[in-house]
N, C-alpha and C positions, 0 to 999 in steps of 0.2 A: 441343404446347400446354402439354402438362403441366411442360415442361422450363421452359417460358420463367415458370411460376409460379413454380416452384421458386427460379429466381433471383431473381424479383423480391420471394417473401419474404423469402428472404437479407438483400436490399439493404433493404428494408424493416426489418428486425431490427437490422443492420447501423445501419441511421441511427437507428433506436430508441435502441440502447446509447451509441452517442455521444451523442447529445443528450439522454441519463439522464445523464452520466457531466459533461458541459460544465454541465448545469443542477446537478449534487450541485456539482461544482467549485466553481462559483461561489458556491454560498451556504457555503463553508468561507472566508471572505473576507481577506486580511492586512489588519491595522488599525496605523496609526499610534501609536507612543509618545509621542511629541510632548517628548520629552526627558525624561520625570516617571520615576520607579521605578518599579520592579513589584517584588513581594510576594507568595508566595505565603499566603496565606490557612489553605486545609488542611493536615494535618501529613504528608497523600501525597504525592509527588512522580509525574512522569509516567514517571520510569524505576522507579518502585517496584511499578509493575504490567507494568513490562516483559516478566516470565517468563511471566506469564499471555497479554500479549496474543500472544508470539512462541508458547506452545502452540496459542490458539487459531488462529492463522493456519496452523501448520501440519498440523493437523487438517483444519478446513476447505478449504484449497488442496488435501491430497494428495488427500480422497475427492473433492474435483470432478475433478481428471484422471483419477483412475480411475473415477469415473463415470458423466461429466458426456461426458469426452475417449474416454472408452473406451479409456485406458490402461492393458496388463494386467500391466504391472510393479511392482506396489506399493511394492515395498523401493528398486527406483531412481528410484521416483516419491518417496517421501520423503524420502532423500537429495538429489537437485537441490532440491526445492522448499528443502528445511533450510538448505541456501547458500547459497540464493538470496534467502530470507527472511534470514538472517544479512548475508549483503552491506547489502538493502534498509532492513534496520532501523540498521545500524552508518552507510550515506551521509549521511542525514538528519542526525545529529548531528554529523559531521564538517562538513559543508556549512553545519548550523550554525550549528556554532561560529565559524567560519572570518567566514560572512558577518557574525555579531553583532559579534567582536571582532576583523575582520581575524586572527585568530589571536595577537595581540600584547599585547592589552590585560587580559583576567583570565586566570586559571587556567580549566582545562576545569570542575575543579569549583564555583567559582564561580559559570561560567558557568550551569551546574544548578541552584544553588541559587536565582541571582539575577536570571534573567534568564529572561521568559517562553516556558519552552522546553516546550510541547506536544512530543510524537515524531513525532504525528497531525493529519497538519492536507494542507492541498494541496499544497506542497512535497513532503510525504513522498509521496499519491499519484503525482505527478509523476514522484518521485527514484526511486518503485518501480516504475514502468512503464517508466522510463529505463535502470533497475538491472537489474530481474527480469526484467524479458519476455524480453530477449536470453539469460538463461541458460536460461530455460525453455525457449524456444523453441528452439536451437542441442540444447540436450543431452537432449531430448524428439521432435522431429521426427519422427526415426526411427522413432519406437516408433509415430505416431500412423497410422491407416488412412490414407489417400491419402485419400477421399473424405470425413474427416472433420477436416481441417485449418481449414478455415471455423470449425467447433463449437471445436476447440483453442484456436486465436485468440480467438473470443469468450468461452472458459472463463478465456484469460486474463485477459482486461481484467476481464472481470464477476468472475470470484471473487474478485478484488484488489480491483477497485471496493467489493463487499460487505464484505468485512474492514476496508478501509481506516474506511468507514462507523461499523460494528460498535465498532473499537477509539476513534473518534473520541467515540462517546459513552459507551464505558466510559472514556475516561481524564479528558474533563472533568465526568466523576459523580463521579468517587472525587479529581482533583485539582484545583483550581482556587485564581487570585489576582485581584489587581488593582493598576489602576498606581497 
């Protein structure tokens, strides 16, 4: 009896986290240009707190695998996650770029300058759970206890989810424009 709780709080937690994670989604919403400029406003840019938010993410990610995951490799828990974060943060800007300008039409830095480019927004959690999860998970597995692969999984989506959050409203505190 007690087995069959066990699951069903899983699953219950399980469909908590998703349906925390589809309800933050959604109110990160993309909104139409409607062909007008954008301007940033402030004299911050969203890559000018970059160093800060890619510390904070990796602070906070390494100590939830170790634990959150009960991973007891600390040094190569910080290295994956560092790459992984590295990967996750560098997709998003290529991706884009790419999508703004087909890649043809400004300069990348223009593209920064000129065009409303949050780093933090749904795309990027998307691009990093697209990005990240597979490195985390592939070059972490091994490390993780058998029985607590379930908590892994959900370490990863929720600590990402949380960061994602986190930097979401430190970058439009500190940067912002309008069209």
């Amino acid at each position: 009896m007690s087995i069959l709780r066990k699951k069903n709080g899983m699953k219950n937690k399980l469909l908590y986290v998703i349906v925390s994670v589809v309800g933050v989604s959604s109110a990160l919403c993309i909104h139409a240009s409607a062909n007008s400029s954008w301007r940033w406003v402030s004299e911050t840019r969203p890559y000018d707190i970059l160093p800060f938010i890619i510390a904070l993410t990796l602070i906070a990610e390494t100590l939830a695998y170790v634990f959150i995951a009960k991973i007891k490799r600390p040094v190569k828990v910080f290295a994956v996650v560092a790459v992984a974060n590295h990967l996750s943060f560098l997709a998003p800007y290529i991706l884009g770029y790419i999508g703004y300008t087909g890649g043809l039409t400004y300069t990348f830095d223009f593209a920064l300058e000129h065009l409303p480019y949050y780093t933090i927004g749904i795309e990027y959690f998307l691009t990093t759970i697209l990005v990240e999860f597979p490195v985390i998970w592939f070059s972490l597995k091994n490390d993780v206890l058998e029985n607590k692969i379930v908590r892994f999984v959900l370490t990863i989506v929720g600590v990402n989810a949380a960061t994602t959050l986190i930097c979401v409203a430190a970058e439009r505190a500190v940067a912002y424009g309008v069209w």
